[in-house]
TORBA-649433 format. One record per residue (C-alpha): residue in three letters; x, z, y. Coordinates in steps of 0.25 Angstrom, whole numbers, plus 5000, padded with zeros to 4 digits. Layout:
AlaXZY...
# end
This chain:
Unk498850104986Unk499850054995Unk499749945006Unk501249945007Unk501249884991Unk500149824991Unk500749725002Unk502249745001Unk502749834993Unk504049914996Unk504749874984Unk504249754983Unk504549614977Unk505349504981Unk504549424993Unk504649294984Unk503449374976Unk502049294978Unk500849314987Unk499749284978Unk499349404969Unk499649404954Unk499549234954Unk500949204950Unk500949304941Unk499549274933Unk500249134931Unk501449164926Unk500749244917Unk500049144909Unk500349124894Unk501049004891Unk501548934905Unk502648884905Unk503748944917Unk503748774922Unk502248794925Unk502348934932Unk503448894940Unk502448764944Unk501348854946Unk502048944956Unk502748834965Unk501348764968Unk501048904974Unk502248924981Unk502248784985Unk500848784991Unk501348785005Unk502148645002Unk500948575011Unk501448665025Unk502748615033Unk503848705029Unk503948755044Unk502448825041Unk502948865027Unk504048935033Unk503449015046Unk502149065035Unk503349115026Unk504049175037Unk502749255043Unk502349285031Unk503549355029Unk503649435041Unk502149475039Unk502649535024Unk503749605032Unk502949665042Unk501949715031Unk503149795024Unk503549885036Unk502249965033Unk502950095031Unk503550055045Unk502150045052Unk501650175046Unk503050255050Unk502950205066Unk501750225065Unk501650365060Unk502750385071Unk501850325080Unk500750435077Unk501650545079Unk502250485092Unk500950445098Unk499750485090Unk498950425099Unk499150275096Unk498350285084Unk497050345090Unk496450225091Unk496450195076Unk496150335074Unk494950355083Unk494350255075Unk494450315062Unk494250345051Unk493350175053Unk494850125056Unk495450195046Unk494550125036Unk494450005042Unk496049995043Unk496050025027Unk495049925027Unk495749825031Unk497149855024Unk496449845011Unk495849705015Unk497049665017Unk497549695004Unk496349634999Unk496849505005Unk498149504998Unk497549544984Unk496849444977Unk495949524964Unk495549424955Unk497049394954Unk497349554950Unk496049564939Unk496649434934Unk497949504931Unk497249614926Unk496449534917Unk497749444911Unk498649574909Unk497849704909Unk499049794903Unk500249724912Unk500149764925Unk501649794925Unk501949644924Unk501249634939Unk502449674946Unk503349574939Unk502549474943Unk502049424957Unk501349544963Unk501849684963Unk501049804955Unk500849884967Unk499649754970Unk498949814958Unk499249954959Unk498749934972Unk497549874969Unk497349974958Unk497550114967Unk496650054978Unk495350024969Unk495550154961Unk495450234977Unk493950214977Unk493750294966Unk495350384964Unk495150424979Unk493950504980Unk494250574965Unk495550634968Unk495250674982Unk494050734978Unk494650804967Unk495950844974Unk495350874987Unk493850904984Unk494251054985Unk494751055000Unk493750935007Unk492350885004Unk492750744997Unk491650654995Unk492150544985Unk491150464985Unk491450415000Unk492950424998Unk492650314987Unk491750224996Unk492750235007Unk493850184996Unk492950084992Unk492650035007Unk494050025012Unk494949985002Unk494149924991Unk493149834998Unk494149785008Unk495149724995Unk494049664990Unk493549605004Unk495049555005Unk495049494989Unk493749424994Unk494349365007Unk495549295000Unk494649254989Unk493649184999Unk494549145010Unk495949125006Unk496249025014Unk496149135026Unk496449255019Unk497949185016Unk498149185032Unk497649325033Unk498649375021Unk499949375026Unk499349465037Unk498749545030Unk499849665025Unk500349675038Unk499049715044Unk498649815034Unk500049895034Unk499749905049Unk498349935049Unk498950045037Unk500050095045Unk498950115057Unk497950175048Unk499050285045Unk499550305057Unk498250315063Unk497850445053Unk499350505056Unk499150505072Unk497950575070Unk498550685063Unk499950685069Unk499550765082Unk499150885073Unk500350865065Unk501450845076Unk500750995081Unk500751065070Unk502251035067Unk502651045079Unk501951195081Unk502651235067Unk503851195070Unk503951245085Unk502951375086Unk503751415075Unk505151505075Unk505651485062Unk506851395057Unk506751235055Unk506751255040Unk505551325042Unk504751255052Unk504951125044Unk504251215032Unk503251255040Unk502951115045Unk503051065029Unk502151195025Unk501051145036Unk499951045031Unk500650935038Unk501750955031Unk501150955017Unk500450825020Unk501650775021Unk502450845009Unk501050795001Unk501250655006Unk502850655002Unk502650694989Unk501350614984Unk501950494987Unk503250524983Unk502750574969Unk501950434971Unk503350364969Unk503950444958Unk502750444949Unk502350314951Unk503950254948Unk504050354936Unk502650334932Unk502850174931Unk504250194925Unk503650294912Unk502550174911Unk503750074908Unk503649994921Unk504649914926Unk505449954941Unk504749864947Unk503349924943Unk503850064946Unk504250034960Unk502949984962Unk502050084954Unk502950194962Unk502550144975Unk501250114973Unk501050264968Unk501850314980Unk501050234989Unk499550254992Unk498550205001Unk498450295013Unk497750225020Unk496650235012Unk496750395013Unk496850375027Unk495550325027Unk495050415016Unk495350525023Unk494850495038Unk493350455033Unk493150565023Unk493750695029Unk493550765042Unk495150825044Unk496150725050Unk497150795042Unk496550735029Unk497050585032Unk498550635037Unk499050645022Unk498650495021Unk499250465034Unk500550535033Unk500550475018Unk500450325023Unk501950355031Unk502750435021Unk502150355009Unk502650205017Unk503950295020Unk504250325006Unk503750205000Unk504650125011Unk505850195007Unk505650184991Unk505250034992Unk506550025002Unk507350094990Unk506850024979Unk507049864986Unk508449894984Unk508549944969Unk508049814961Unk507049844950Unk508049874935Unk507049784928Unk506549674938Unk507549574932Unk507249604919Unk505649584924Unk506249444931Unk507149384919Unk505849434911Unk504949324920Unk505849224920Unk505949204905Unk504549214905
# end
């Protein structure tokens, strides 16, 4: 899972594309209505604000904006942050004294946020009309990263302690039973609590919403940063002991520095996820998916949840060392991500006319 998509994905869809999950989309699939009616449908909700003086209309529009904006320099946070840590390691201790309790509570709370945002009965409504076509999701009004999303997270609680138990059994004690109560407690029960709130109290939970993806992409970019600081003293020694203490050429001190186990957490990291992206675009495009459906099944593979590994890591495992991977992964994976959904907002999809011409006549 990835916050990144889940609020505001790199490649994502024009801004005219509605707030309210899967709604627009489960009317305009009903059998037998007419295109008149649709249309009627959809202007009473976008004309819901008529009742508000167009002076309020326009300053909620405009900070809603801003806040969407600010939400999407996530990779930005985690870079100056990550420099931060190796400038001035110290500026995160507060955050990381208190762990691994703030580490989780900080996942916590990004996952509440997403809860606020995702509305459940909606999604197993969608299911339930269209079992076999979740392709046609991102041709309508929410992207399919929302459901990969959702998909990825519930299967941690039980995918999480299987594979690190079976790929890293052998070297650590792994207790999976824990790892998947620990799942469970911090990104499971917060989406429900969130799915309940807005259920319960929309009213308040509508103010709260705009708010809440910018604060869970900082509190993301704080939980990594944090975890990176810890380890970037030992890190900036050790590369600076190879590189100095040592008499050989330039080529072969960088070697030396990529050989180290720093460096092939970071050469692990660059290729996971870069295999992430590839498999997941070529995978999607072997399926018979659309270019729209690639890009997003291609970042959605590329990027994970680190935070949850992050916290993962700190409550269950002695070494500090066992949470850097995650940590290092939050930068390069928002980097890379950045950079593909950067490439790819300039390269329209081959077949999203099609798709478009397709709806219309519809």
């Amino acid at each position: 899972m990835t916050l990144s998509l889940c609020f505001f994905p790199p490649f994502s869809y024009k801004k005219d594309r509605p707030r309210i999950p899967f709604k627009n989309y489960i009317i305009s699939t009903r059998p037998k209505m007419s295109r008149q009616r649709v249309l009627t449908v959809n202007c009473v909700e976008e004309n819901s604000h008529n009742n508000l003086p167009a002076a309020v209309v326009q300053v909620k529009s405009r900070w809603e904006e801003w806040l969407s904006t600010a939400a999407s320099l996530y990779p930005v946070y985690v870079t100056v942050g990550g420099i931060v840590a190796c400038l001035r390691p110290s500026t995160f201790s507060w955050c990381v004294n208190a762990g691994p309790t703030s580490y989780s509570l900080a996942l916590g709370f990004i996952m509440l946020s997403m809860g606020l945002t995702l509305e459940l009965k909606d999604l197993f409504n969608l299911f339930l009309q269209r079992p076999l076509s979740v392709t046609l999701i991102a041709q309508g009004d929410v992207p399919l990263s929302v459901v990969m999303t959702l998909c990825t997270t519930l299967g941690a609680v039980v995918l999480t302690p299987f594979l690190t138990m079976i790929l890293a059994g052998t070297y650590v004690p792994v207790d999976a039973i824990k790892l998947s109560i620990s799942t469970l407690q911090v990104v499971v029960a917060p989406i429900l609590l969130g799915s309940y709130l807005q259920s319960k109290f929309p009213r308040a939970v509508k103010m709260v919403t705009p708010f809440a993806p910018l604060l869970a992409v900082l509190t993301s970019s704080l939980l990594a940063c944090s975890v990176f600081s810890e380890n970037v003293v030992r890190l900036r020694s050790s590369m600076v002991g190879m590189s100095v203490s040592s008499d050989l050429s330039l080529f072969h001190r960088a070697q030396a520095i990529l050989a180290s186990e720093y460096g092939a957490i970071v050469i692990s990291v660059l290729l996971l996820h870069s295999a992430g992206f590839l498999v997941g675009y070529l995978a999607a495009a072997f399926g018979g998916f659309g270019e729209p459906q690639r890009r997003a099944i291609s970042i959605e593979v590329g990027m994970q949840n680190s935070s949850l590994g992050v916290v993962l890591a700190t409550a269950h495992f002695a070494s500090p060392l066992v949470a850097l991977p995650p940590a290092m992964s939050a930068v390069i994976m928002n980097i890379m991500g950045s950079t593909l959904g950067f490439f790819w907002r300039y390269i329209d999809p081959c077949d999203s006319k099609t798709s478009v011409e397709a709806t219309d006549k519809s």
